[in-house]
PLY file of the C-alpha trace (Angstrom):
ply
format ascii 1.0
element vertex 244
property float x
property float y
property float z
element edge 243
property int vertex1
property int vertex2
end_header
0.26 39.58 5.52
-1.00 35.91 3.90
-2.01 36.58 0.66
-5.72 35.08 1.17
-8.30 37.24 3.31
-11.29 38.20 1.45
-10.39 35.27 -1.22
-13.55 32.99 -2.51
-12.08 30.12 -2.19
-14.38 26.83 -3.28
-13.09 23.37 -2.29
-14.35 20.14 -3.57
-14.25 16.96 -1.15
-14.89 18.71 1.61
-16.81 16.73 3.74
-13.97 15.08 5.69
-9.80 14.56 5.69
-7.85 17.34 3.27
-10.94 19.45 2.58
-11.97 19.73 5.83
-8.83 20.29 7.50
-8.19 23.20 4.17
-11.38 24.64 4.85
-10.51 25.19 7.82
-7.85 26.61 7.92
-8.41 29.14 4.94
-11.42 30.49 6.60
-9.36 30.84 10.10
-6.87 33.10 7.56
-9.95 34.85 6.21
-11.11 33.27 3.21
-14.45 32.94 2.20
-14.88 29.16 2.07
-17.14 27.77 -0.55
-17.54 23.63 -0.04
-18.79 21.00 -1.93
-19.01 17.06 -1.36
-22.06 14.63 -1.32
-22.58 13.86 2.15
-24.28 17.65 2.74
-25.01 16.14 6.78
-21.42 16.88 6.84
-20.46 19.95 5.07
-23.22 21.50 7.26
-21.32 20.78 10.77
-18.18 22.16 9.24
-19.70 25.17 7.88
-21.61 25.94 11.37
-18.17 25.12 13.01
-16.13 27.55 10.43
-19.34 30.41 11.64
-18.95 29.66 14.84
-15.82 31.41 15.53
-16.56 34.08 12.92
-15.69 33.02 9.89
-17.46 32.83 6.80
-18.77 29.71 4.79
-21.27 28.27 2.68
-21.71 24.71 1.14
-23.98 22.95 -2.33
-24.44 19.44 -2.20
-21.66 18.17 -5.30
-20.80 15.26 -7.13
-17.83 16.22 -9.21
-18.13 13.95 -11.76
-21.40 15.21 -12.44
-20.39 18.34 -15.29
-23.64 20.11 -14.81
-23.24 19.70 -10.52
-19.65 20.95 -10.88
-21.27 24.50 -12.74
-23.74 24.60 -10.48
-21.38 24.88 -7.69
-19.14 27.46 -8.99
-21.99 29.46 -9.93
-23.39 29.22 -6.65
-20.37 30.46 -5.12
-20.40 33.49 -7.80
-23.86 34.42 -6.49
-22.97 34.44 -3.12
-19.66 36.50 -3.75
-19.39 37.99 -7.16
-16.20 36.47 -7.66
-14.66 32.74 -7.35
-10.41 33.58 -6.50
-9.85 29.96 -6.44
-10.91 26.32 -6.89
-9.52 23.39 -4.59
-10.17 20.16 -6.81
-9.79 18.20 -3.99
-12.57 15.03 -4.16
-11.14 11.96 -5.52
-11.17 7.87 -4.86
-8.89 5.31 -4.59
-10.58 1.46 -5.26
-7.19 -0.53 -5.16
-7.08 -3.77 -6.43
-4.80 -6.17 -8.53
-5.48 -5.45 -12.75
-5.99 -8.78 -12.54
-9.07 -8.49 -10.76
-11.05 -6.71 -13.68
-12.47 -4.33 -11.47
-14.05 -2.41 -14.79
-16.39 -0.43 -12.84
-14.08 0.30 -10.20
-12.11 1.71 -12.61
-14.62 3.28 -14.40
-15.38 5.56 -11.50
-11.99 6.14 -10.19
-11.68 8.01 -14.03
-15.09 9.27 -13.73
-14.06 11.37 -10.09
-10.33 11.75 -10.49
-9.68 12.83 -13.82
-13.09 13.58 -15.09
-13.73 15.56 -11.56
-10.96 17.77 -12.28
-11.64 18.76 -15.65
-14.99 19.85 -15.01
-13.86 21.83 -11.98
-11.18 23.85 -14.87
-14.40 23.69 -17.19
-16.67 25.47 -14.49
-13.68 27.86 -12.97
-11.62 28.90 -15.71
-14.17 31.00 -17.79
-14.88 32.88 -14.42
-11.18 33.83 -14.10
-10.17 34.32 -17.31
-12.72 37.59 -16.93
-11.58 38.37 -14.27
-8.43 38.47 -14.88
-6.87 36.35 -12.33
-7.33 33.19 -10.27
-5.78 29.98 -8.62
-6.60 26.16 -9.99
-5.14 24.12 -6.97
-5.61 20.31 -7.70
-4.84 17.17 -5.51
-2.31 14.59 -7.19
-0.58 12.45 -5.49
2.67 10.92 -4.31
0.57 8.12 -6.63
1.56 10.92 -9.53
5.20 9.67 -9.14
5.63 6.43 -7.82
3.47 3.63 -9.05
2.82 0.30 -6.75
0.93 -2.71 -7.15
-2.85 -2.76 -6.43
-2.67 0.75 -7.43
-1.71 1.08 -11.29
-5.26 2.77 -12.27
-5.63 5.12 -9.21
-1.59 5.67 -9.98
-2.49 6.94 -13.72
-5.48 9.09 -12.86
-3.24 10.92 -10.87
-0.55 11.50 -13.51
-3.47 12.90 -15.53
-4.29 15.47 -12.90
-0.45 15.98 -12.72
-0.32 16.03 -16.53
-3.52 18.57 -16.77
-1.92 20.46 -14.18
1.09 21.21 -15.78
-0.47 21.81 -19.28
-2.94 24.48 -18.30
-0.16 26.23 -16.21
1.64 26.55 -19.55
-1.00 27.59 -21.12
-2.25 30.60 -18.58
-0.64 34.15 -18.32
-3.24 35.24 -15.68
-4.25 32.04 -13.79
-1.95 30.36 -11.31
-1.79 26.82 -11.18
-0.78 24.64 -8.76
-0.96 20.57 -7.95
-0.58 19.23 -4.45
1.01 15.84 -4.04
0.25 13.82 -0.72
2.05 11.03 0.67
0.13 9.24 2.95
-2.31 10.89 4.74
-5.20 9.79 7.66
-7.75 10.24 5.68
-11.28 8.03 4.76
-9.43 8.17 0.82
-9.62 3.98 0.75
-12.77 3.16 2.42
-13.98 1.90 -0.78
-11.24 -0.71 -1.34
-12.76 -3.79 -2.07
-9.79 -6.15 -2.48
-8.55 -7.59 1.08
-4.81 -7.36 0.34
-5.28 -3.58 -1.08
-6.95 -3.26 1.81
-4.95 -4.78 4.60
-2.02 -2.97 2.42
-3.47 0.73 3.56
-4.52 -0.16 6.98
-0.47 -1.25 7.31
0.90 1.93 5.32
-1.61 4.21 7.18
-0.29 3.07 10.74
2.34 5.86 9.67
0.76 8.45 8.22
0.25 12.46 7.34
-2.44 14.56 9.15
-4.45 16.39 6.74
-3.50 19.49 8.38
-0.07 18.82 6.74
-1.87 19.07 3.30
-3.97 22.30 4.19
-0.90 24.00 5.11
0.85 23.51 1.73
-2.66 24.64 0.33
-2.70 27.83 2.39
1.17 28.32 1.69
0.47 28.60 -2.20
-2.61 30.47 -1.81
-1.09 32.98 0.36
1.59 33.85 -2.07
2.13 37.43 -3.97
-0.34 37.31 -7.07
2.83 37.85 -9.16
3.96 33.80 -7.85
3.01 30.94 -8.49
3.56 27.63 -6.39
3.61 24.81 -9.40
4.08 21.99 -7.58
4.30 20.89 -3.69
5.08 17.36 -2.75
4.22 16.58 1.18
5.74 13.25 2.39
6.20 12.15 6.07
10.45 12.57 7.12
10.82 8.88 7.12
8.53 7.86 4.49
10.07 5.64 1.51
8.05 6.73 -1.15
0 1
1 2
2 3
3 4
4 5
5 6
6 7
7 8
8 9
9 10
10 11
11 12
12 13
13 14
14 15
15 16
16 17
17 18
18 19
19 20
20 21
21 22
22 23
23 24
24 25
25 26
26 27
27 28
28 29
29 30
30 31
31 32
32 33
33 34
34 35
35 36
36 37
37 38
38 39
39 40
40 41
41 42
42 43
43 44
44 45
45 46
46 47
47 48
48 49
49 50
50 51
51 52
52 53
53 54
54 55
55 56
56 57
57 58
58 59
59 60
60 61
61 62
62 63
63 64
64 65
65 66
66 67
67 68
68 69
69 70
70 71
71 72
72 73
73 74
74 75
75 76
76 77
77 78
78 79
79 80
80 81
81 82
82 83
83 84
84 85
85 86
86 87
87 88
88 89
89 90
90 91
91 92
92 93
93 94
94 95
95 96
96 97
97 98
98 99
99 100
100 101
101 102
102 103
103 104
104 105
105 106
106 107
107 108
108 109
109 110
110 111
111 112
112 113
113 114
114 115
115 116
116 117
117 118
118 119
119 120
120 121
121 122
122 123
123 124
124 125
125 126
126 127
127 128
128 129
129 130
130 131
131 132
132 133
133 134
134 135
135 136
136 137
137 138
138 139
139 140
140 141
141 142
142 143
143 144
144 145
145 146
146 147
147 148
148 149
149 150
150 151
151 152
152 153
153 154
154 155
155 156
156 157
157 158
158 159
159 160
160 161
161 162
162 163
163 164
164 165
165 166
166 167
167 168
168 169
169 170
170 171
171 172
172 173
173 174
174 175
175 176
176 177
177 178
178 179
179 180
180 181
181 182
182 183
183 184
184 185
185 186
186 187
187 188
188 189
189 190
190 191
191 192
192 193
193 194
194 195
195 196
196 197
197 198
198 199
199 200
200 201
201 202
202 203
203 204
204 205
205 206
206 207
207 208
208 209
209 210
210 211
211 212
212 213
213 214
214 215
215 216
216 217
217 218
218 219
219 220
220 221
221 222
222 223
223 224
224 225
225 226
226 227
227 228
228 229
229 230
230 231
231 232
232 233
233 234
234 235
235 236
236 237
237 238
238 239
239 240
240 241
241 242
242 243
């Protein structure tokens, strides 16, 4: 038996792509699927979909690098559950462009949701778990974590830093598992907000070959699932043929 029914599982980005596809798939295992993104038009259709075919979800409206949304959020899912097993920090951007361009605010926000996101996910989360006595921090790196290309050295650092987090709070927890998920290129609406045309054309090129994010929820439900004696550190998910 998977390792997950009757989890509270809350999942950040979940409007579209990773979160979506996780979401759906925990809650088809028999989690208890708490999501958060922006666009709440969205995270409505998924969580009537999820119901639907009996499963059981709720959303909140989130901005993650909002501190006070990201508590909010947690303790929403608290209220509706009692307990919050795990927390997907999932939402992130990716604005590529040359340094050279001085995209400052670009930048600014790729910190603000990346990095920033994830802390205040731990910051909301880890109190909760630490009382309980157990839980699972799950966040999204990147292939970007270990391999660094052009157009892409700030995205490429925020995701060390998640890495970096990662890795430091798993060292640092007896009780908590901790894991970071590193995708390779997946089909997902990460990149809309490229603003540079070569970034751009760059990702419409690398995407012709690409991940679905139901590769990513699978390594998500795979280290959820485990025995709450393991713990799944670190899962890297890259297409057969892919390079990098």
């Amino acid at each position: 038996m998977l390792n997950v029914e009757n989890k509270v599982i809350t999942i950040t980005g979940a409007s579209s792509g990773i979160g979506e596809a996780t979401a759906k798939l925990l809650a088809q295992n028999g989690a208890y699927v708490v999501l958060g993104a922006r666009r709440t038009e969205k995270l409505e259709k998924i969580v009537q979909q999820i119901r639907d075919w009996g499963g059981t979800a709720e959303f909140k409206a989130l901005d993650v690098a909002n501190r006070s949304d990201v508590k909010a959020f947690i303790e929403f899912a608290l209220d509706k559950f009692d307990r919050v097993d795990v927390i997907f920090n999932n939402a992130g951007v990716m604005p590529l462009s040359p340094l050279r361009n001085l995209q400052v605010e670009e930048w600014d926000t790729t910190i603000d949701v990346n990095i920033r996101g994830v802390l205040n996910g731990i910051a909301a989360s880890l109190p909760i778990m630490e009382a309980q006595g157990n839980g699972h921090i799950i966040n999204t790196a990147s292939i970007g974590a270990h391999v660094v290309v052009p157009t892409a050295a700030v995205y490429c650092a925020t995701k060390y830093a998640v890495w970096a987090i990662s890795e430091g709070l798993r060292q640092e927890s007896k009780h908590i598992r901790v894991t970071t998920i590193s995708p390779g290129v997946v089909e997902t609406q990460l990149g809309a907000e490229i603003t540079d045309d070569v970034a751009l054309d760059l990702m419409k090129e690398i995407r012709k070959t690409a991940l679905t994010p139901d590769a990513i929820a699978r390594a998500v439900l795979y280290a959820v699932s485990q025995p709450d004696d393991v713990d799944v550190n670190e899962v890297i998910v890259r297409l057969t043929k892919s390079a990098f």
